[in-house]
BAMAR-911954 format. One record per residue: residue in one letter; x, y, z of N, C-alpha, C, O, CB in turn. Coordinates in steps of 0.001 Angstrom, whole numbers, plus 500000, padded with zeros to 6 digits. Glycine has a CB too. Layout:
N
r A	nx X	ny Y	nz Z	cax X	cay Y	caz Z	cx X	cy Y	cz Z	ox X	oy Y	oz Z	cbx X	cby Y	cbz Z
...
***
This chain:
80
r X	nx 489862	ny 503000	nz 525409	cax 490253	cay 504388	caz 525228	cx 491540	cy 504444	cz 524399	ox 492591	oy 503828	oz 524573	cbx 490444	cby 505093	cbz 526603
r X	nx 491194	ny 505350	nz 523434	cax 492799	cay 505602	caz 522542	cx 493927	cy 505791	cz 523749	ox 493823	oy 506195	oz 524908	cbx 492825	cby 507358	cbz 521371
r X	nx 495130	ny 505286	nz 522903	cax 496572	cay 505691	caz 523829	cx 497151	cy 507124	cz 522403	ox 496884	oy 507280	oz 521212	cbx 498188	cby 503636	cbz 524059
r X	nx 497793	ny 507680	nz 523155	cax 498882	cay 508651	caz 522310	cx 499821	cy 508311	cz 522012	ox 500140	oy 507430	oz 522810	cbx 499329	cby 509660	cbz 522737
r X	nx 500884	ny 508507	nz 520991	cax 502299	cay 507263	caz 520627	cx 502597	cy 509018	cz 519970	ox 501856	oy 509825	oz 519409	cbx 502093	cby 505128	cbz 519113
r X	nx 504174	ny 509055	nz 520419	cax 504851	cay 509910	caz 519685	cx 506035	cy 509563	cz 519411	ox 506805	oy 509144	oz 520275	cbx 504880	cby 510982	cbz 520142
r X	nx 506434	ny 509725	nz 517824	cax 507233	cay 509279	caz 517285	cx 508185	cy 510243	cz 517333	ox 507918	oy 511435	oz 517178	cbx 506883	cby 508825	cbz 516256
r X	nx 509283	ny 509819	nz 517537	cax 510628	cay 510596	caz 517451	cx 511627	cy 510204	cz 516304	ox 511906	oy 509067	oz 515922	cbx 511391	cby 510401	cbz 518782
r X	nx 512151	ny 511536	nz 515793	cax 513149	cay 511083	caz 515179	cx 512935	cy 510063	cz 513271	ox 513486	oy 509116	oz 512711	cbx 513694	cby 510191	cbz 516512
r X	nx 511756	ny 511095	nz 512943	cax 511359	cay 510266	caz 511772	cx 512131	cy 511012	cz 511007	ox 512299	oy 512218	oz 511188	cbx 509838	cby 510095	cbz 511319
r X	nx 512932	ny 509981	nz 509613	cax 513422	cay 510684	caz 508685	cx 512900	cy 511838	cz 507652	ox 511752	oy 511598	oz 507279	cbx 513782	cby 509882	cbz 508173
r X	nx 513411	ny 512930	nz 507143	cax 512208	cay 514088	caz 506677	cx 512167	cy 513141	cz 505329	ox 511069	oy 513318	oz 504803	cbx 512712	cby 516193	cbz 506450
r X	nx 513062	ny 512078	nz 504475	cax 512162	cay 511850	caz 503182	cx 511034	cy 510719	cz 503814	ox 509920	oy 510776	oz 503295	cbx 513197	cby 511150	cbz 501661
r X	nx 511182	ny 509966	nz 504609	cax 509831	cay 508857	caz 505482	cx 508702	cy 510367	cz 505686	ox 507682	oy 510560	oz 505024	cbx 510575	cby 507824	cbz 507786
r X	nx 509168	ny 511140	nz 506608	cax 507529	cay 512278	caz 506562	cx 507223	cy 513193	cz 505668	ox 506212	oy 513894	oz 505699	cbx 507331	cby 513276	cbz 507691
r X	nx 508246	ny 513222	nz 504686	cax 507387	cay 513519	caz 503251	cx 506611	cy 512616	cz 502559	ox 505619	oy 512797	oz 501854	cbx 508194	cby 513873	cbz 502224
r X	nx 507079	ny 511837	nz 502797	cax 506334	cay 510472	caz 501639	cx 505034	cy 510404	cz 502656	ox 503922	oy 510619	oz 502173	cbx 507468	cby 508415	cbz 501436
r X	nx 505172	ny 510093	nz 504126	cax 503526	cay 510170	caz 504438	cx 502971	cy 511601	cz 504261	ox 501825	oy 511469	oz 503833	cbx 503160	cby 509712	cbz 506059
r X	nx 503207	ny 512612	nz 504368	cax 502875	cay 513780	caz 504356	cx 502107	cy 513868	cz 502738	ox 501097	oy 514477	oz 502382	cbx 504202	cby 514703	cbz 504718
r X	nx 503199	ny 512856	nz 501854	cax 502547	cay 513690	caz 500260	cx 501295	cy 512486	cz 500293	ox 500283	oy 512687	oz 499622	cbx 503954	cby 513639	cbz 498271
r X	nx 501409	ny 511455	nz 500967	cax 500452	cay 510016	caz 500708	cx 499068	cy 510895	cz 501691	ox 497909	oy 510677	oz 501338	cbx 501348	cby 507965	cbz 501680
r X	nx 499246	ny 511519	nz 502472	cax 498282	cay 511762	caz 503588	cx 497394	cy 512424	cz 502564	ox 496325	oy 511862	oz 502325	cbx 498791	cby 512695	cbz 505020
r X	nx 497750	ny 513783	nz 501789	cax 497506	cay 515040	caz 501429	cx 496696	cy 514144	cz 499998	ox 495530	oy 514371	oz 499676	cbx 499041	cby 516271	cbz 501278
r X	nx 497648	ny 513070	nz 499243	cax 496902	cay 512230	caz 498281	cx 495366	cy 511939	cz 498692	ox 494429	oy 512548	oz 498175	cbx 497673	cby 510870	cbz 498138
r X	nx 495226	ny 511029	nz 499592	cax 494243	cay 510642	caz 500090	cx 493013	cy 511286	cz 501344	ox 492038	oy 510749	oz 501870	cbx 494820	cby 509713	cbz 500340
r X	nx 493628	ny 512673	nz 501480	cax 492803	cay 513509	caz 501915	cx 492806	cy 513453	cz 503558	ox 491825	oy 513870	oz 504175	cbx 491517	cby 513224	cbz 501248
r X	nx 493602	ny 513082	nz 504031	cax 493748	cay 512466	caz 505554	cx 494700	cy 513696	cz 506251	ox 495391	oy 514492	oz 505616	cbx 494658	cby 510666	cbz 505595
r X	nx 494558	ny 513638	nz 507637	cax 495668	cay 514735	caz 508226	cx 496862	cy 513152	cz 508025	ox 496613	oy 512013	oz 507630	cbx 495238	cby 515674	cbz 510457
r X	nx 497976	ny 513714	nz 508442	cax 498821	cay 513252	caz 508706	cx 498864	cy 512049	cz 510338	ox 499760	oy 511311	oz 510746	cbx 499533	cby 514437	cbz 508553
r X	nx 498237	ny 512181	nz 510585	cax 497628	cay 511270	caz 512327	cx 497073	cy 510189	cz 511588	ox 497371	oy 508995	oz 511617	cbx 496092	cby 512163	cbz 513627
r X	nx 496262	ny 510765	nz 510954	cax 494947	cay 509961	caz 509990	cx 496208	cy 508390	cz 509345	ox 496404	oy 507185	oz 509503	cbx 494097	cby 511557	cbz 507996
r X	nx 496593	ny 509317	nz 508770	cax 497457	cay 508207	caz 507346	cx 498335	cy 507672	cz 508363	ox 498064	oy 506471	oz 508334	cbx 498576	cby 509107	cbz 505689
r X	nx 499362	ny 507869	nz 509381	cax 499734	cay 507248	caz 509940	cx 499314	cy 506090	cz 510491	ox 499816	oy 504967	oz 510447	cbx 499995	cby 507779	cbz 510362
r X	nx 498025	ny 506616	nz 511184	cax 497161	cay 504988	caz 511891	cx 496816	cy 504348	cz 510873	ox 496872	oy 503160	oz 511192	cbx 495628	cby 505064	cbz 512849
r X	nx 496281	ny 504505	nz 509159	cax 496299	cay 503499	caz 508070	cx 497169	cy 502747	cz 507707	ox 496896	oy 501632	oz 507263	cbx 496104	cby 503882	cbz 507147
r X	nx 498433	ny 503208	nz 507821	cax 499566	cay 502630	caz 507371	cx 499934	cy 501701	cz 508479	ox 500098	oy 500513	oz 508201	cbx 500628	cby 503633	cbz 507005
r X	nx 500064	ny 502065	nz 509557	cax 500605	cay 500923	caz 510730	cx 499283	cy 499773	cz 510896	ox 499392	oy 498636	oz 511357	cbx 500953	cby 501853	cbz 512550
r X	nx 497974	ny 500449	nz 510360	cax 496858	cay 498884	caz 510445	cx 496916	cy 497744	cz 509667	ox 496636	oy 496547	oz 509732	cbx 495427	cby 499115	cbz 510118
r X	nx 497708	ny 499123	nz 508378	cax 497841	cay 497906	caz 507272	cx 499069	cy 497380	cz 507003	ox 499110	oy 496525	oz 506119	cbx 497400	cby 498270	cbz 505959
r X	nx 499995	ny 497662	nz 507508	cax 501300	cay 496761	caz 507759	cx 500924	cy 495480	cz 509128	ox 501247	oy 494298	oz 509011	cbx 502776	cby 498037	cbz 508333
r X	nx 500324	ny 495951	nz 510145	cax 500249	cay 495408	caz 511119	cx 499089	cy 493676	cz 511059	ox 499123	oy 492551	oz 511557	cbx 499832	cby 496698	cbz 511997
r X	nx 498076	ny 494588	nz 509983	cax 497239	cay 493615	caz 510046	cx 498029	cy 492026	cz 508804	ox 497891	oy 490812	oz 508950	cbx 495573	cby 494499	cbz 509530
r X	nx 498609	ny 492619	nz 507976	cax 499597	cay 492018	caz 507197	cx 500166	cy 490540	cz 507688	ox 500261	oy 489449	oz 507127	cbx 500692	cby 493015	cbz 507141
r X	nx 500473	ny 490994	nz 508902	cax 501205	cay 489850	caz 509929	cx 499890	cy 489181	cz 510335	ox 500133	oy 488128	oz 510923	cbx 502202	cby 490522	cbz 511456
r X	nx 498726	ny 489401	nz 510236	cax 497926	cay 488392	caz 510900	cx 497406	cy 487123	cz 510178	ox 497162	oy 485990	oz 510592	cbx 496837	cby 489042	cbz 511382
r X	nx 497304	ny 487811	nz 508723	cax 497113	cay 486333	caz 507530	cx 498379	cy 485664	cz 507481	ox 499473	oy 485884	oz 508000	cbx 496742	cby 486739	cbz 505714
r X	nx 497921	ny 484782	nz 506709	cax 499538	cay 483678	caz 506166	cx 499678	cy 484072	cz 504961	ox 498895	oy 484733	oz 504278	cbx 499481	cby 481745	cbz 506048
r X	nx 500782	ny 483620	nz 504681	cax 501195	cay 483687	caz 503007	cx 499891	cy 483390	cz 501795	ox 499441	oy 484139	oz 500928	cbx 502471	cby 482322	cbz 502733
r X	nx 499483	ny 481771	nz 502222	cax 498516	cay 481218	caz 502028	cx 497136	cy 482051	cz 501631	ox 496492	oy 482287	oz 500609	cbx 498492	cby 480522	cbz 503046
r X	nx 497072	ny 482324	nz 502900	cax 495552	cay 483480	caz 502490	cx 496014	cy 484368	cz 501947	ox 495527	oy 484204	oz 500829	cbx 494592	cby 484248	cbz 503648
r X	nx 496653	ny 485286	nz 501877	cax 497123	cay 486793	caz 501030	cx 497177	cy 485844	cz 499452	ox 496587	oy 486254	oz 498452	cbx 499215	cby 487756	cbz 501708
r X	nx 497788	ny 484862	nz 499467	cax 497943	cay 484448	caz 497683	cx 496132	cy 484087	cz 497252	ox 495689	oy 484391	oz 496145	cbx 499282	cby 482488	cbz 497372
r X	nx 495225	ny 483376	nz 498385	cax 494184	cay 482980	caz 498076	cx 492989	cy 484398	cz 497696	ox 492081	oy 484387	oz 496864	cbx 493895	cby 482004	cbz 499242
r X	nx 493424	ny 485595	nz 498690	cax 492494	cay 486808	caz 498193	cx 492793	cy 487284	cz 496994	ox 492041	oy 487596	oz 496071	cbx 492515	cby 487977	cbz 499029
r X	nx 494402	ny 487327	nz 497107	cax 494679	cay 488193	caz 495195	cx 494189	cy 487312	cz 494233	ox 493629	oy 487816	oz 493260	cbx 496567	cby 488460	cbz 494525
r X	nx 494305	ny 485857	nz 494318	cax 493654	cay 485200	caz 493252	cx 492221	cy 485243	cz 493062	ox 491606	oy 485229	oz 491996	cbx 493960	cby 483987	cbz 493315
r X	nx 491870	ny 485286	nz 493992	cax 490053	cay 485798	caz 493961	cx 490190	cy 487144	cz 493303	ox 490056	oy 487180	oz 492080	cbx 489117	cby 486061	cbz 495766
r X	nx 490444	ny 488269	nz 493968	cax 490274	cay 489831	caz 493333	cx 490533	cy 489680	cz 492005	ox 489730	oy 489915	oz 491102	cbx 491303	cby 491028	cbz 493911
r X	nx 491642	ny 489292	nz 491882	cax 492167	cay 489084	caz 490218	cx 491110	cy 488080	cz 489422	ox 491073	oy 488270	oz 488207	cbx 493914	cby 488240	cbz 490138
r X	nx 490272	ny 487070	nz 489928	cax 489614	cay 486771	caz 489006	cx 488409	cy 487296	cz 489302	ox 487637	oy 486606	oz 488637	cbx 489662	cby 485558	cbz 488734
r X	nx 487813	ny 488046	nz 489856	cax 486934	cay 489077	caz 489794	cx 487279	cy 489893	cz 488708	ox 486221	oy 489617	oz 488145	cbx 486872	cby 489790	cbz 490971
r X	nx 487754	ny 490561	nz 488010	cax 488539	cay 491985	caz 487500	cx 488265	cy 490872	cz 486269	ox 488603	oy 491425	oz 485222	cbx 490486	cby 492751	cbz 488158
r X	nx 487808	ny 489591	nz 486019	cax 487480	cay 489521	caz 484127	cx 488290	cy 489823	cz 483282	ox 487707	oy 489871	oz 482198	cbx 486488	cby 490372	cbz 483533
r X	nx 489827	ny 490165	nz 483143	cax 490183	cay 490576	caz 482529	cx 491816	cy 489630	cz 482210	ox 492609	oy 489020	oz 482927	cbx 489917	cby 491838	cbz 482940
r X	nx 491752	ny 489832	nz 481269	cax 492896	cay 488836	caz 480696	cx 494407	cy 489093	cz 481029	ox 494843	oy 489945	oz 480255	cbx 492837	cby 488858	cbz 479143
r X	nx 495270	ny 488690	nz 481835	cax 496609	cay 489084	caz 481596	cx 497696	cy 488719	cz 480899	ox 498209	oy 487648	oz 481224	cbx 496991	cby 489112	cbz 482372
r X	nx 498452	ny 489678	nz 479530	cax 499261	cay 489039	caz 478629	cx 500278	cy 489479	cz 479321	ox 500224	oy 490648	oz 479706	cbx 499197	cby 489298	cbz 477157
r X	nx 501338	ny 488740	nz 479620	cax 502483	cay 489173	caz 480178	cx 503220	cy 490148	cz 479227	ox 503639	oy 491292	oz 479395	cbx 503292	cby 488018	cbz 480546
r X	nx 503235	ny 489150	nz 477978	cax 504024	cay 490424	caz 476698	cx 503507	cy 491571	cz 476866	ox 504107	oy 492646	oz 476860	cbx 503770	cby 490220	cbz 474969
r X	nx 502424	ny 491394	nz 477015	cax 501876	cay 493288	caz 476736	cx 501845	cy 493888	cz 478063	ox 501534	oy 495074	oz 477957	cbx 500021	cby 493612	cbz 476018
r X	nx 502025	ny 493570	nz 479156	cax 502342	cay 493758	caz 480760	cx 503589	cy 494239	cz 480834	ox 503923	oy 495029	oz 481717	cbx 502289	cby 492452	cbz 481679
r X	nx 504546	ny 493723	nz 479734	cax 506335	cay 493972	caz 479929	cx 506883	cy 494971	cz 478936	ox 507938	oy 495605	oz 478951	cbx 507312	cby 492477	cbz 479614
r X	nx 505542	ny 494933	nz 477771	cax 505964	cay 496717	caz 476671	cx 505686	cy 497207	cz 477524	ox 506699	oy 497688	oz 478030	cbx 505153	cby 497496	cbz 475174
r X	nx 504306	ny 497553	nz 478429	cax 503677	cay 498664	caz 478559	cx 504783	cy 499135	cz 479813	ox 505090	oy 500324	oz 479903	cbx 501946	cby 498496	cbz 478844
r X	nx 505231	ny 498334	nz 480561	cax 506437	cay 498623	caz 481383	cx 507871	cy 499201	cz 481119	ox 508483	oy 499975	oz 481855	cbx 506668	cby 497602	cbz 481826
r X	nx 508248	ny 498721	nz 480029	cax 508990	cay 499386	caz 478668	cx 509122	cy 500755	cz 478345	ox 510153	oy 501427	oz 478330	cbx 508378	cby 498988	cbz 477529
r X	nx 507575	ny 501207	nz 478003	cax 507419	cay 502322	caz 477146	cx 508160	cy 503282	cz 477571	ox 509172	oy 503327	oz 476872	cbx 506174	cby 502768	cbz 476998
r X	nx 508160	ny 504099	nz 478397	cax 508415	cay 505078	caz 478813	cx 509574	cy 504853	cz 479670	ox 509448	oy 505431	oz 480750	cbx 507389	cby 505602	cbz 479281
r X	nx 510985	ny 504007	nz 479504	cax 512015	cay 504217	caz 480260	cx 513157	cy 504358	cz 479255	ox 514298	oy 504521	oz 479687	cbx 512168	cby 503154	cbz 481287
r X	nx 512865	ny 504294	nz 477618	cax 514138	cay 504628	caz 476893	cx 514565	cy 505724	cz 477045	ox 515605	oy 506066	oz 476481	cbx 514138	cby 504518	cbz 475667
***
């Protein structure tokens, strides 16, 4: 059976940022909360090890070439 957890005392820019992330992704605010604490929480259950072994898989799924030079204009562009 679910438990209830009430949070006290959250900062208003922390429940804007979930509030604008909730409203992004179409969730009440309850909703995005329990996403965010599964996915911080579950975080702690891999090792370093595995988290480096999935991104290297995803990333070589995605076929696609990475030039760092052109990774570090395109990061560039728009901050002069």
């Amino acid at each position: 059976m679910p438990t209830t957890l009430t949070i006290k005392d959250i900062p208003d820019d922390v429940y804007a940022r979930l509030k604008t992330s909730a409203e992004l992704n179409r969730r009440c605010i309850n909703s995005e909360a329990l996403v965010c604490l599964e996915t911080v929480l579950a975080l702690g259950r891999s090792t370093a090890g595995e988290r480096l072994h999935r991104a290297r898989t995803v990333r070589g799924q995605l076929n696609a070439v990475f030039d760092t030079d052109a990774i570090d204009a395109l990061k560039r562009k728009d901050r002069a």
